[in-house]
C-alpha positions, 0 to 999 in steps of 0.5 A: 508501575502505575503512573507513566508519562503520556505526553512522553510516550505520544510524543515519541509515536508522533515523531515516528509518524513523521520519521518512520527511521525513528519505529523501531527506536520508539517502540522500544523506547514506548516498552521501557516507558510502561515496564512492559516485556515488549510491544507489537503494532497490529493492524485491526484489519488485514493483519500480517505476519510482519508487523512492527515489535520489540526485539523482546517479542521476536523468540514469541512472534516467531512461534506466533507465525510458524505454528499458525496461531496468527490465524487461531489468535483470539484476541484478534477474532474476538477483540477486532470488533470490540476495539472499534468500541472500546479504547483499551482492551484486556483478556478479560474484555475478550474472555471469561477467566474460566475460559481462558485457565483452559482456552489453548491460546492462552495456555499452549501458546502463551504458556509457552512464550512465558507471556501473561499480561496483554493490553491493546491500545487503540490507535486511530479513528473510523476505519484507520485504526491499529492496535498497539499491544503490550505485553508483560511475563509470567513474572511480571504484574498484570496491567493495574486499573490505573495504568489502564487509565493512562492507556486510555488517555494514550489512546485519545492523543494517539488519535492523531498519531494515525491521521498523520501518517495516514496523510503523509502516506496518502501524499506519497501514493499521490505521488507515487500514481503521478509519476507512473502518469506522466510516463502513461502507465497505468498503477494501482495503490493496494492496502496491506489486504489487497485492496485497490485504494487508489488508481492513476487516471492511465489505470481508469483509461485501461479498464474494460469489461475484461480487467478492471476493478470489482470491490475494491480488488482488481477484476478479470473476466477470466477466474483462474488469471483473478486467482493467481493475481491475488496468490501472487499479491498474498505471497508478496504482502506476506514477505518479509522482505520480498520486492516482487513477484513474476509478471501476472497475465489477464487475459482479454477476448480479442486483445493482447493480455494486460501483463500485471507487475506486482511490486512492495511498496517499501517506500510508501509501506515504511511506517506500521500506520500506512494504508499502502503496502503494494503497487500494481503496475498494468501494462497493455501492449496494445498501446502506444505510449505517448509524452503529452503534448506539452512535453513534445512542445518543450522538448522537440520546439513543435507548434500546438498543431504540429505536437497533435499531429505528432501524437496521433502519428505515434499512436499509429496512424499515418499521414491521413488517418492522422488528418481525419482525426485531427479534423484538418486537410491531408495537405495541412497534415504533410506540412506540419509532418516537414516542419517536424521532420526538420526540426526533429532532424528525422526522415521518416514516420518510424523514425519520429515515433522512435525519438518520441517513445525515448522521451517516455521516463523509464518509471 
């Protein structure tokens, strides 16, 4: 087959990029569209084993990942780059046809799985770019000069497919960061390598020479609570479908250790061309978490001095610690306590610190 309908298949990747429910119905429907056996979505970096395909791959993706070939595939170690440069690739972009009658990928692997034709298509621009593969039988024709003409022109349309599930997933994790702000916690936003793209003003607050992050990975002074945090976050991005992981300890000299909680991000890692697949959630134990002063105005009637006071207090300073502070007389300080005491129906200090702590979402 040598013709096929470009705008159809782009239109179908367009959709899924504003409905991740409709991948699995694309990508096969894009299969039928080329007369290929099946299809898979790589990432060009930072592959994983569960990535989208055809129900048609599965019997060969599953020999893929059990007897290591996805860390031995050629067309990733030698194609990676190439891609960046070339929008559609063949073996033979990659390989010698000398070289591939006796390379073991091709004829261990691919012998085995009856898979022979293969094109990558390039998906995406600059950094964010993803590699749509297709795959034919033994039994089937190779990819035709002209259809490699129409992956290129696929891949030129397809440049946009990326950049709007990039944008869509980029507003999600903004979203995502801000609501762990309002309850002031602190959240990183990691990519399918483990990388920090994104971290929340609370996160920013955290940091200290002890934990914070070094090349874009998050960073503790102590090497071996480094080397089980990115254990962890290995085990949890190669899962198919596990949530989490056992909270992670970072120690820091002379304060309490931050407590690490890695968690999936489904949500936001629920399109293949998502750039967020993790989030990390640090928690200090050393801090006391308060609602901003405008959520204790609403919530509890307080004057703007009377919700000041009310943070400090529940940052753990008393009455004149509080005061010096807040740059105002011990005596202006025990006033504006009473006020709150009487409209927060509260007695004493601890008291208050209680009904403010139960105004923190439990994010």
């Amino acid at each position: 087959m040598a013709e096929f309908d470009i705008n159809a298949i782009a239109s179908t990747l367009n959709a899924a990029a504003l409905d991740p429910d409709r991948w699995d119905h694309a990508i096969e429907a894009i299969v039928k569209a080329t007369s290929s056996f099946g299809a898979i979505i790589f990432p060009v970096r930072g592959a994983l084993p569960f990535v989208p395909a055809t129900k048609s791959m599965g019997k060969a993706f599953e020999v893929y990942v059990r007897d290591g070939w996805v860390h031995r595939d050629e067309r990733i170690i030698r194609g990676t780059n190439r891609i960046f440069r070339k929008a559609v690739l063949t073996d033979k972009d990659i390989m010698p046809e000398q070289e591939i009658r006796r390379h073991p990928y091709y004829q261990d692997f691919l012998g085995r799985t009856n898979l022979k034709g293969w094109v990558a298509v390039r998906v995406g621009v600059d950094d964010q770019v993803w590699s749509l593969t297709f795959h034919r039988t033994t039994q089937q024709d190779e990819f035709s000069a002209a259809e490699l003409r129409n992956f290129e022109e696929l891949s030129r349309q397809l440049a946009s497919t990326a950049q709007i599930a990039s944008a869509l997933a980029f507003a999600r994790g903004q979203a995502a960061l801000s609501t762990f702000e309002i309850s002031g916690k602190a959240a990183l936003l990691l990519n399918r390598g483990g990388e920090v793209i994104l971290a929340n003003a609370a996160a920013d607050r955290l940091f200290d020479e002890h934990v914070n992050i070094s090349k874009k990975r998050l960073f503790c002074s102590d090497r071996q609570a480094t080397d089980r945090f990115e254990n962890g976050l290995k085990r949890l991005l190669w899962s198919a479908d596990q949530a989490g992981v056992p909270p992670i300890a970072l120690p820091r000299p002379g304060k309490s250790a931050v407590a690490a909680y890695l968690m999936r991000s489904f949500q936001l890692a629920d399109t293949p061309l998502s750039t967020y697949h993790a989030i990390a959630v640090l928690v200090d134990p050393d801090a006391r978490l308060t609602p901003d002063i405008g959520t204790l105005r609403a919530m509890l009637d307080l004057t703007p001095a009377e919700a000041r006071l009310a943070v400090a207090l529940q940052s753990g300073n008393d009455v004149s610690e509080a005061s010096v502070q807040l740059h105002i007389s011990p005596e202006t300080a025990r006033k504006h306590l009473r006020s709150i005491f009487a409209k927060t129906g509260t007695r004493r200090q601890a008291d208050l610190v209680a009904l403010i702590s139960n105004l923190l979402p439990d994010v």
